[in-house]
SEDREN-570596 format. One record per atom (N, C-alpha, C): x negated, y, z; residue in one letter. Coordinates in steps of 0.02 Angstrom, whole numbers, plus 50000, padded with zeros to 5 digits. Example, Ala and Ser with C-alpha at 12.3 -4.5 7.8 and 13.67 -1.06 7.14 Angstrom:
493404971650390a;493854977550390a;493404983550390a;493584988850354s;493164994750357s;493555000250394s;
END
This chain:
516164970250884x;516094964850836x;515674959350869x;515884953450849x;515574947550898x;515384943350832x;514604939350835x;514534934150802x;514314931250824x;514184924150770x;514064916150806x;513834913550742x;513274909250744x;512914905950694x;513494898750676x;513614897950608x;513844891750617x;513314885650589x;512874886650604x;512254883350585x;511654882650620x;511384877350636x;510644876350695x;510084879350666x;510064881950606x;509464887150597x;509474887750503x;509284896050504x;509354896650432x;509054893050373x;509384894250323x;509144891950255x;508544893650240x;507934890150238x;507314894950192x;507254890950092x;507744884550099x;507674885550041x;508194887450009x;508644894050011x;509284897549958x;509634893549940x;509954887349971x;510524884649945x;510924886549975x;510984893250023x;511704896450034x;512034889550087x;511934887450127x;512294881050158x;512484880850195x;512024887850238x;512304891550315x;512584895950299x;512984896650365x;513524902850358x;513364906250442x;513594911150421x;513904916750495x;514784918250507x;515014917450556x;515534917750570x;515674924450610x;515944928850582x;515924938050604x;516614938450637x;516724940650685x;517524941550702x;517654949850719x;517854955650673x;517804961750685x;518384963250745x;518264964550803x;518654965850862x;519124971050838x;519134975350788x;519314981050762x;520064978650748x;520224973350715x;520854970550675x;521004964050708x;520364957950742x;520504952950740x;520444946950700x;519934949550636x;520004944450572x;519264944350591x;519314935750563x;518734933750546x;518434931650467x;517684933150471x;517374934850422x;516894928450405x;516664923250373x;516214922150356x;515904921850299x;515074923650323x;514524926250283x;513974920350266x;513914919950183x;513254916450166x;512634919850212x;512374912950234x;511624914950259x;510994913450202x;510574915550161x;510124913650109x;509464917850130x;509024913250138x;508504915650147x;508364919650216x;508644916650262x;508724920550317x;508844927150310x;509514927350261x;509824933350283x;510594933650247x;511024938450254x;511594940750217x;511454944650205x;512014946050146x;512214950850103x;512634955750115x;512114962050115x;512554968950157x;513134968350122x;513334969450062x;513844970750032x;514304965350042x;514054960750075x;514754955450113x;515234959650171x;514714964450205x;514994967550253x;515544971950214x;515664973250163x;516064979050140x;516834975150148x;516834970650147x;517404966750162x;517674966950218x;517394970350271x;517694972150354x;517854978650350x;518654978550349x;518924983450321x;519484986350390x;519724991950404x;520374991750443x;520664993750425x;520704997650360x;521504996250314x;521214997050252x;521694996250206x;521494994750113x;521135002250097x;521285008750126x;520805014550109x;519945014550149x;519935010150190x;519345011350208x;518695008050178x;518165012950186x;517805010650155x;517425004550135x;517495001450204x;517354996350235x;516664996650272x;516194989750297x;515654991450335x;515124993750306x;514544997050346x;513894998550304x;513634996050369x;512774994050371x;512424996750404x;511754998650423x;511615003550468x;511245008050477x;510745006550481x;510055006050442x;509435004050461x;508845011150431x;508805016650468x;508315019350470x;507565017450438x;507185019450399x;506275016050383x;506565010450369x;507055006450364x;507264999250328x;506714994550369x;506834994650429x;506324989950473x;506704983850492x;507424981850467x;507594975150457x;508084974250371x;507694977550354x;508154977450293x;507744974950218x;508064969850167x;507624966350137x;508044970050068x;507614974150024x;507774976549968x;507604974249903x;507294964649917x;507314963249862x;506984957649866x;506884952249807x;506564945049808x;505954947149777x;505474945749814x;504604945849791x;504384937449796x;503954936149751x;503504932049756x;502794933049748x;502694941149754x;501704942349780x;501484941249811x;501714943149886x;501494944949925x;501864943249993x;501394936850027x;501664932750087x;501244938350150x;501914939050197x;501274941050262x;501634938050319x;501284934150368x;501704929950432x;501494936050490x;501804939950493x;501564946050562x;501304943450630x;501584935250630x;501814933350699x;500794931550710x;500674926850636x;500114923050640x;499364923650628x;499594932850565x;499054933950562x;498884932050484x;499524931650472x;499494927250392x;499444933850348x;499194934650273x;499264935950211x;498934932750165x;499314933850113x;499354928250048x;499584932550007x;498974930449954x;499344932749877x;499434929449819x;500124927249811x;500274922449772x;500324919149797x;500294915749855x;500014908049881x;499414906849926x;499034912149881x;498304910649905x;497974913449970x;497714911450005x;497404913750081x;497144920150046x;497154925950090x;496574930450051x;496024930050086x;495954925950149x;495234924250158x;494834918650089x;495154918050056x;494884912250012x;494664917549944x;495144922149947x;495254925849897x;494454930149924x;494544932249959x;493794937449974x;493114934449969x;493184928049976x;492694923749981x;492374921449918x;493004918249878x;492654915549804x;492934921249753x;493494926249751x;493544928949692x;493314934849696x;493394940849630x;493254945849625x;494044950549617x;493984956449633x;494474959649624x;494994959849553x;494514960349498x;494914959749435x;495204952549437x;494844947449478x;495434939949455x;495974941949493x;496024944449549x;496544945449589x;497074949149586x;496854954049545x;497214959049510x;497744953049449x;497214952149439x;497644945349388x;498054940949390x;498114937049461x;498284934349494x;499104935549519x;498984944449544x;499544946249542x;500104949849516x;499834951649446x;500064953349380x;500224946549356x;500204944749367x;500494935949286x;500594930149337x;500414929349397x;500814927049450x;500354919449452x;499664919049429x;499294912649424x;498484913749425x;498284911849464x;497464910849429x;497284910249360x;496864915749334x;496534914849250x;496254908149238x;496254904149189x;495654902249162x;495044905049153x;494464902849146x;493764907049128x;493894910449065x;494304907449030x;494264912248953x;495034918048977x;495574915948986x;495874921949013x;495534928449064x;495184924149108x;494684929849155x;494444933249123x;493964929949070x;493454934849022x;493994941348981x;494504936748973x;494924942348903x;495084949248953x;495244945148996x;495684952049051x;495154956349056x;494554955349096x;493834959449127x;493844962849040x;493854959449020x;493654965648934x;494194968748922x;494584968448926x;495184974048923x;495314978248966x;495254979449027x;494974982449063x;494334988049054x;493944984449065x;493294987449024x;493474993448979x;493694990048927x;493514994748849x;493974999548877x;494595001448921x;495155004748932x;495055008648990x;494345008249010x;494145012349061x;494095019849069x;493865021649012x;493715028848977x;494625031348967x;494595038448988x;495175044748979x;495105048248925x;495465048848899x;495735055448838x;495255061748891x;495025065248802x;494485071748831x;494945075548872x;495425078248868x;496045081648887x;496085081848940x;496055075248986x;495995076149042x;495655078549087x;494855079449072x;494275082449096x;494555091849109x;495135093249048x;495265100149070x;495735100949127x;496325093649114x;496775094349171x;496295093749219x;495945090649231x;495695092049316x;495065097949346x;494825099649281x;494875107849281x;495145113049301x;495735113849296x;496345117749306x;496485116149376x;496225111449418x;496565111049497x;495685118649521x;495995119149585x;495475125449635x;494885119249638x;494265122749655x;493935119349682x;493855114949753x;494195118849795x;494435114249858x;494965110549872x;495295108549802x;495985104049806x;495815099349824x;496295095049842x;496065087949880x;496205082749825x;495565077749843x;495745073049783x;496245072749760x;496765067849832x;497295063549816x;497565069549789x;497805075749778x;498285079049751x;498045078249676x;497445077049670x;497225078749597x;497235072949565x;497415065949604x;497575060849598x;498165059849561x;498405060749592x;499185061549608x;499435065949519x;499255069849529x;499335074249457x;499015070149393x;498605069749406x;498245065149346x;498645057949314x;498785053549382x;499005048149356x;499635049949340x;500175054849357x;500535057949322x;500425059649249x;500155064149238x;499975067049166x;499855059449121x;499745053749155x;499535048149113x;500255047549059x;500825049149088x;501485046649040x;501345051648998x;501255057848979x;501255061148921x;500655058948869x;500245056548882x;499715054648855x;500005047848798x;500235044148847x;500495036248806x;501225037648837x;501615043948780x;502685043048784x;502875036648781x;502335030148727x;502765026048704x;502955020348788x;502465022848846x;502455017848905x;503185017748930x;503725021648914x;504395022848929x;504775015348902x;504485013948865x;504835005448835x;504715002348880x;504924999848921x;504984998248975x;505154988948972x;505654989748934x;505834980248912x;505614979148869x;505024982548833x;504494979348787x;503914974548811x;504034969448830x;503304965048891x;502874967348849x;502604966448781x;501894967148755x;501714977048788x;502224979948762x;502074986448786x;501924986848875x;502264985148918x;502234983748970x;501334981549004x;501164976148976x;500634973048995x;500214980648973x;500004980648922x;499584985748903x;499494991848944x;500154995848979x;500095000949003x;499874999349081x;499974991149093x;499624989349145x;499024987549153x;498764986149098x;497804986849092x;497724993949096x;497954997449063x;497945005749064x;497775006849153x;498295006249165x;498295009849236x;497885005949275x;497505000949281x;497214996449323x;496534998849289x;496345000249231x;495605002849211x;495425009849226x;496025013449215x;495845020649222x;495785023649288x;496135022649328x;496315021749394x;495445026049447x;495025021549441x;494265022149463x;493995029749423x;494165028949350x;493945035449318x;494275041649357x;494905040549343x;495305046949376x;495175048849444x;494905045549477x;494575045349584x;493935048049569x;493615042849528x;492915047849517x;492935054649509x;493375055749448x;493255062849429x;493425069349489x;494055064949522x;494325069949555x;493875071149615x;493155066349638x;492735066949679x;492275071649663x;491955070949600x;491305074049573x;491645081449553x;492365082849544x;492755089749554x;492605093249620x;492935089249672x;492765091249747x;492045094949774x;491545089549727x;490905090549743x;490705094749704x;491015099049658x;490855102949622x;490035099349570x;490135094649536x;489675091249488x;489955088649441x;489525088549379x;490155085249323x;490235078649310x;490855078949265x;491085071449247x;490615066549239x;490575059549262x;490245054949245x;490565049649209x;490315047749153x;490755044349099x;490655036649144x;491245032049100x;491125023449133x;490415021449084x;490345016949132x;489945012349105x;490045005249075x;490235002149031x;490544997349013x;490164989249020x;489364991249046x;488924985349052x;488834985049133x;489354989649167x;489544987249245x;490174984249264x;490204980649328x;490504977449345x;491154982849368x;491914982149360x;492254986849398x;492124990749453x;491774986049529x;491574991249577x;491204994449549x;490624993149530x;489804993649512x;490034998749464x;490395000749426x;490675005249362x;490865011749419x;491275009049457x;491695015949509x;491045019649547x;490475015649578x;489975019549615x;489495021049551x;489725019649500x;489135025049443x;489385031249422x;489985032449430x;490565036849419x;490405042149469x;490605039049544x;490335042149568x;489975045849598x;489145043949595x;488655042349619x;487985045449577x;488175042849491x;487545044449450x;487355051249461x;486735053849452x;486285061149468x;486205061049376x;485375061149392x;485095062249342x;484785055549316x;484595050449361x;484575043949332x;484745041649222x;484465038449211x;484395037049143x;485275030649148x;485295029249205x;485595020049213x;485785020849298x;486415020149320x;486545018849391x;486425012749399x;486175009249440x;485995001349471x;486425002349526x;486834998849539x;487254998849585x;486934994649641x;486854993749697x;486584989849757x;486994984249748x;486904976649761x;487404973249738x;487824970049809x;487494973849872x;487814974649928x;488434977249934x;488234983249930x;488804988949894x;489384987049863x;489024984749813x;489634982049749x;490054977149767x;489734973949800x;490274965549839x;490644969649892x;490434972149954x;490874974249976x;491294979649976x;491334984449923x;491774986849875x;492204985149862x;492174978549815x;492534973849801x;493054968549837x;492544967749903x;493164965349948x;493574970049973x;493544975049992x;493794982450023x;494524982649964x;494304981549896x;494884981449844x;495304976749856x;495004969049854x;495434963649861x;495904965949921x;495744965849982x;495974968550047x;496494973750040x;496534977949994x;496874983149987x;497594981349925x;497284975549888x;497834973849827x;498484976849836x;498714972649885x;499714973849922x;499564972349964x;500154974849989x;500364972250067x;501064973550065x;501444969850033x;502224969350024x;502644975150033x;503184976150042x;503554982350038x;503394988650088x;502724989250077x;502444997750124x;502985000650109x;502745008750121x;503025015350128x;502895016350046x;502305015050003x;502125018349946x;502225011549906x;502185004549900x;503014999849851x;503295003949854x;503795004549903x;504485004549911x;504555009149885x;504025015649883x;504165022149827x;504255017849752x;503865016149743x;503565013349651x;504125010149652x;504315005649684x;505025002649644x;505815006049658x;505645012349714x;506345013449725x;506455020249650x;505605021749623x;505715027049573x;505815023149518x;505505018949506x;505375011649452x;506045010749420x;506365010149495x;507045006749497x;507545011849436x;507625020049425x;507865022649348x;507545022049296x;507035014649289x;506945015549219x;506345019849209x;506195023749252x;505415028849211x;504945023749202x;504455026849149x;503805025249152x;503355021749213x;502905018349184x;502475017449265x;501955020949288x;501915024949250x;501495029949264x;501875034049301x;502235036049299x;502675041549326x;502775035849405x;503165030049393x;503325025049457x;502685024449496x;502015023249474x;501375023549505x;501205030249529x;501215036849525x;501385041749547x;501605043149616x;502285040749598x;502665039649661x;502395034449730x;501995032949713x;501515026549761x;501135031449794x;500715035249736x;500055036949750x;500405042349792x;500805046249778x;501315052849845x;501425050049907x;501565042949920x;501755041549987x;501145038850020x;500655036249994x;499885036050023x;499615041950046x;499745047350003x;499455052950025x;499615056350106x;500115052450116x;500415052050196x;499835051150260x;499675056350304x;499345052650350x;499515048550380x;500155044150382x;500605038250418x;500305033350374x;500165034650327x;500075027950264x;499295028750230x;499265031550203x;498455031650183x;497845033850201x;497915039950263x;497535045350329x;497585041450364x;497765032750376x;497555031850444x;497135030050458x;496585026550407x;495845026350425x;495485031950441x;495675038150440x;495345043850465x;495515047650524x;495965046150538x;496395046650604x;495785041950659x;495705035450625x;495035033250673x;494175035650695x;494155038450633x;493625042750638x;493625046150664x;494055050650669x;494265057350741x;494305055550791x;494425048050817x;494575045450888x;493745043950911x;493565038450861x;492785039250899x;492325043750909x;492505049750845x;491805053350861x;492245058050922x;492675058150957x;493135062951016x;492825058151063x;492855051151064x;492595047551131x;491785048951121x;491495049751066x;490925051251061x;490345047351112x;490325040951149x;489745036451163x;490255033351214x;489775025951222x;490195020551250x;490435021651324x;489995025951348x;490095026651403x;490845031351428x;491195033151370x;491585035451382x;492325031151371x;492145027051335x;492815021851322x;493365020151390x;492895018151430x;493455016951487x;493915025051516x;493615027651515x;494145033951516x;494565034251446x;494375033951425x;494885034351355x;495395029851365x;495195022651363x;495735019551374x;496165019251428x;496065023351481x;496485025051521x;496865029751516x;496515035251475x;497005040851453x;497615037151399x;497535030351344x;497955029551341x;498565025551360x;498305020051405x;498775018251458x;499195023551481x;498865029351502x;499265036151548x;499755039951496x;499735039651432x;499825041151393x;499785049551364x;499165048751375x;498825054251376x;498185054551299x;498165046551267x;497805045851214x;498105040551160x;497715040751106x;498095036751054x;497525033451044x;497895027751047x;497325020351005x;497455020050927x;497085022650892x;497135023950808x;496815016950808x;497265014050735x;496835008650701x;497165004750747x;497195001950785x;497644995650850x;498514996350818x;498744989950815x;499364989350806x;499624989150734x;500254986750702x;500434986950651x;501184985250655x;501504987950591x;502014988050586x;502274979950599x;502044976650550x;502174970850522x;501614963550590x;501064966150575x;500734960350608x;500564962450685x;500914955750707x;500724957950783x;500364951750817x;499694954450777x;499154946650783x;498564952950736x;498024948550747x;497564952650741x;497604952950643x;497524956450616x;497504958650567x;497114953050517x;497174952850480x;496644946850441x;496024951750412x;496584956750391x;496054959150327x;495404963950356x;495754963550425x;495324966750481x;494554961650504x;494694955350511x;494164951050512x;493634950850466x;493934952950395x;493454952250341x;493274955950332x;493224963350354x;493044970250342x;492144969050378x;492584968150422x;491994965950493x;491434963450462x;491424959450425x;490894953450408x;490394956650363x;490674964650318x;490524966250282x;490124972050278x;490164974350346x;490334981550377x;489394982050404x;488924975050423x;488434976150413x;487814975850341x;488174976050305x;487894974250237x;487874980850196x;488434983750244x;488324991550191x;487944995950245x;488004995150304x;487394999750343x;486884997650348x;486604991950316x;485964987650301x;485524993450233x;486074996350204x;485804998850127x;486105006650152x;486325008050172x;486585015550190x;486245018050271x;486035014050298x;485985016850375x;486595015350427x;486325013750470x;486805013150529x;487235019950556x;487895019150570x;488435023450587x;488195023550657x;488285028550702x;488265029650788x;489025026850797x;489555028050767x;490095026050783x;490165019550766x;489775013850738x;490085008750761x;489985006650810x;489355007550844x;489365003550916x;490065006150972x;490215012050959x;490715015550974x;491295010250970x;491305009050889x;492255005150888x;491984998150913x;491314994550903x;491424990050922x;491374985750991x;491234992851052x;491424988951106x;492174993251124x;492324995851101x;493004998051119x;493584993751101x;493304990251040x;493914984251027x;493664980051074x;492984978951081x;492864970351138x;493224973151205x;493244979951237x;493544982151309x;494384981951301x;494634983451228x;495244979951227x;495484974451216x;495234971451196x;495324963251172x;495164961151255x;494814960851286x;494734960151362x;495314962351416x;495834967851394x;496184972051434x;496924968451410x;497364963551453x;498074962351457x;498404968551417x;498344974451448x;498864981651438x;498844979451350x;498224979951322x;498244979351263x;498544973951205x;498364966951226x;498414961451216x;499274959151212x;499334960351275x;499934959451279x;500674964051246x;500424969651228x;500634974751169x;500544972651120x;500244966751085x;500124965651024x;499594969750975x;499124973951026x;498784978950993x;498194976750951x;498224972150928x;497654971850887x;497244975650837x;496574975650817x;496214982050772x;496614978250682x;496894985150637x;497254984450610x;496604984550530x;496764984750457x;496414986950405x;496084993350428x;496284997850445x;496015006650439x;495495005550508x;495535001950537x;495065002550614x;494275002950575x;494154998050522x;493304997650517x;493485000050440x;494034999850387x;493575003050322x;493575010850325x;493645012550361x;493565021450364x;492725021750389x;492455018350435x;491535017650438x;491405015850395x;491545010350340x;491145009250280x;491275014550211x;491935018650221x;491745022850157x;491385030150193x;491385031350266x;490935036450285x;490105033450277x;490115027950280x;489525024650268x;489225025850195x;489625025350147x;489795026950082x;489455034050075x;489465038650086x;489615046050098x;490055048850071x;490625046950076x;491355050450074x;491365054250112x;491885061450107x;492375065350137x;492785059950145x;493125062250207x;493725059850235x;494525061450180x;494265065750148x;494765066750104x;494895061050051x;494255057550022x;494275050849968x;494675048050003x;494835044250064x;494875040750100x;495525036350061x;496035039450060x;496705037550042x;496605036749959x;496195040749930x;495985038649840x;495615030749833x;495155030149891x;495075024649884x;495365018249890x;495995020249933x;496605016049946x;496925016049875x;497045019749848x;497575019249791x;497325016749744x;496495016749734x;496335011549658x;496405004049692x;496255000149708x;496334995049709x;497284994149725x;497484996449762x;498334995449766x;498774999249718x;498254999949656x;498564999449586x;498924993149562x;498554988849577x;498564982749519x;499444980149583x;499384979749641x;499884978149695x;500744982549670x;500674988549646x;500904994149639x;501034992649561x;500864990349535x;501204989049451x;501394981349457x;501194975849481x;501444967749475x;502284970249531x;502144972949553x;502994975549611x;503404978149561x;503084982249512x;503454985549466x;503784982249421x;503084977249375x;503244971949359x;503774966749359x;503844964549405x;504194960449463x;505114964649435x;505014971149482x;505684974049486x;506114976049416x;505814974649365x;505844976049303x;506334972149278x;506184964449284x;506384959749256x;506844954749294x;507094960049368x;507494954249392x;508134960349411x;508534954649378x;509284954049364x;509624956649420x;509414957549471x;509744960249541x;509644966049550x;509104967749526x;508834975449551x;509424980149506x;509724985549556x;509684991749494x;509524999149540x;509685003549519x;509495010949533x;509485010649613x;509025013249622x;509055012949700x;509415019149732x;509995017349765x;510325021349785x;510795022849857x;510265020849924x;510585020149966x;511075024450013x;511515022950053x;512075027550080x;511765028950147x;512495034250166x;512075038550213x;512685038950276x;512645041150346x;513195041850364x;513025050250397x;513675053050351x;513985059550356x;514065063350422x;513645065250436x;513595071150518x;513925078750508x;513915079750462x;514125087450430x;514745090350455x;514755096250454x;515775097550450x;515885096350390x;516555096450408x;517235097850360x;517715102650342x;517955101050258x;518335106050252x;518585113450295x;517695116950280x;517925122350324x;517995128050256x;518275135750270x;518525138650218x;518125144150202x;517805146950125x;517395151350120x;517695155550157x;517135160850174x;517145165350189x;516745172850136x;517315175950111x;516715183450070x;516425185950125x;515655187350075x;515245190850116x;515135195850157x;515655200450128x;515715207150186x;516205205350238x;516495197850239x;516765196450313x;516255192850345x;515835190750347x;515705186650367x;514915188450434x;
END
């Protein structure tokens, strides 16, 4: 199959104007294809046919690493430049002047609040923070050494039996609601499943704290009368959330809307998020870094390391990304933040560790020229060990803030006219029509 652009460069604004000109060598016919949005329409290919029974074309994209399953307007990322945007907005601007709940807001209803919408939202939130007693038994019922995220995972599950009516699905007023739901409760359900781990009991919300400042009283309060949250802490918490909102069609979207996509609940579709985070590919990879430095264990060992992975004999955790092949943004802002919580917690031995190991790669072509830049997971895995997390929170702490990212997708996929059941094809390796065989022949 041979093609040819009939156009000096694609459409980015969807008036369909370019075309592709396909000529299938197979028959001899030629094909042309709308170009929109810098791209076509697979199902144009079904039209390259070599006779009226065939199926016609498909094609093959593995992890969907050129394949676009749908129109978003959340979530901008330029891989080339180093770009993300939500909504529009720089999220360096976003880390800078807002707080996580505007942003959350932001990308639920697709606009910056007013001060009186801000206020309404932060109080709805709030009052919706607190779980049904019920639940305190479901997470009872897990062993004592279960791992959060599983207990995660179960919990925000169990949320659809709690509220059946969240199944109305094309009800918007119902809709919104079960999305304050899941964006307030979210921190309760991580807490609990922490202070489980740690074998200590439930700590109720606090409704005269701030969302972060609420999550480290959760998980944190002793015997104290009142948690005071450090307001170090609490800010960079908070950016750690913003940072974490979306990041466009991951591994754990693409769950939430490809489950989304029959119609369940979002509780049940948020679920499905929180299962593919639990992935060490997707939500373990900030801890995957932690194992690399404390293995190089002092600076003096870096240059062997990084030769072992030149030799390929080691792995650079945290360096590289799917999508951005430029230094990470959200990676810059971590940085900035990363002395403010060992200012109030104590200094890590491992950062001096990561941080001349990124300056000896940022210095090194091999690297540079790989596009290896330090990714999100390179520095927030030191600030929630800084925290005193298990490595196990690690990925729970990922999933509350890429709640609010994880329901506006849902959101989103709900109400547009293109989407339906996600149901992609496969190509058939198997035999054929071969003939039983009974068991005593066989």
């Amino acid at each position: 199959m041979t093609t040819q652009s009939q156009a000096g460069s694609d459409n980015r604004g969807g008036a369909g104007t370019d075309t592709l000109t396909v000529t299938d060598n197979r028959t001899g016919q030629t094909y042309e294809l709308d170009i929109t949005d810098g791209t076509v329409r697979a199902m144009d290919l079904r039209r390259m046919k070599v006779s009226d029974e065939d199926f016609g074309l498909m094609t093959y994209d593995p992890a969907f690493t050129n394949t676009a399953s749908c129109r978003s307007a959340i979530t901008y990322i330029d891989g080339d430049n180093g770009v993300l945007e939500y909504r529009g907005y720089p999220i360096e601007q976003l880390c800078q002047e807002s707080t996580y709940l505007e942003v959350a807001y932001l990308l639920v209803f697709g606009q910056l609040p007013t001060e009186t919408e801000l206020d309404q939202w932060v109080h709805d939130i709030t009052v919706h923070t607190f779980v049904h007693e019920n639940i305190k038994d479901f997470m009872n019922g897990f062993r004592h050494d279960a791992h959060p995220m599983g207990m995660l995972l179960g919990s925000v599950g169990a949320l659809s039996t709690f509220y059946p009516e969240a199944n109305r699905i094309k009800d918007a007023q119902n809709r919104e609601i079960q999305t304050i739901r899941l964006i307030a409760k979210m921190p309760t359900l991580a807490a609990f499943a922490f202070r489980h781990a740690m074998g200590q009991p439930y700590v109720y919300p606090d409704n005269d704290l701030s969302y972060p400042g609420n999550f480290l009283s959760m998980m944190y309060k002793m015997t104290e009368l009142r948690y005071e949250p450090d307001p170090r802490l609490e800010r960079a918490l908070d950016v750690l959330f913003i940072l974490h909102a979306d990041h466009e069609q991951n591994c754990s979207t693409n769950a939430v809307r490809a489950v989304g996509s029959s119609q369940v609940d979002p509780y049940s579709a948020v679920a499905a998020g929180v299962a593919a985070l639990y992935g060490p590919l997707h939500g373990g990879a900030n801890e995957a870094v932690l194992r690399m430095l404390r293995r190089i264990g002092s600076k003096q060992n870096i240059p062997d390391f990084l030769q072992g992975v030149k030799d390929g004999n080691e792995r650079l955790m945290g360096f590289g990304h799917r999508v951005y092949k430029n230094y990470d943004p959200r990676a810059r802002i971590i940085r900035k933040h990363i002395d403010d919580v060992f200012e109030v917690r104590g200094k890590s031995p491992l950062l001096e560790i990561a941080t001349e190991l990124e300056k000896r790669a940022m210095d090194d072509d091999y690297f540079v020229s790989r596009k290896l830049y330090p990714n999100v997971d390179y520095y927030s895995g030191l600030i929630y060990e800084a925290l005193g997390l298990p490595v196990s929170m690690f990925p729970v702490m990922f999933a509350i803030p890429r709640t609010s990212g994880w329901i506006a997708q849902w959101l989103e996929m709900v109400v547009d006219s293109e989407q339906r059941i996600a149901r992609p094809r496969q190509i058939y390796t198997g035999a054929r029509e071969q003939d039983y065989v009974p068991v005593d022949r066989r």
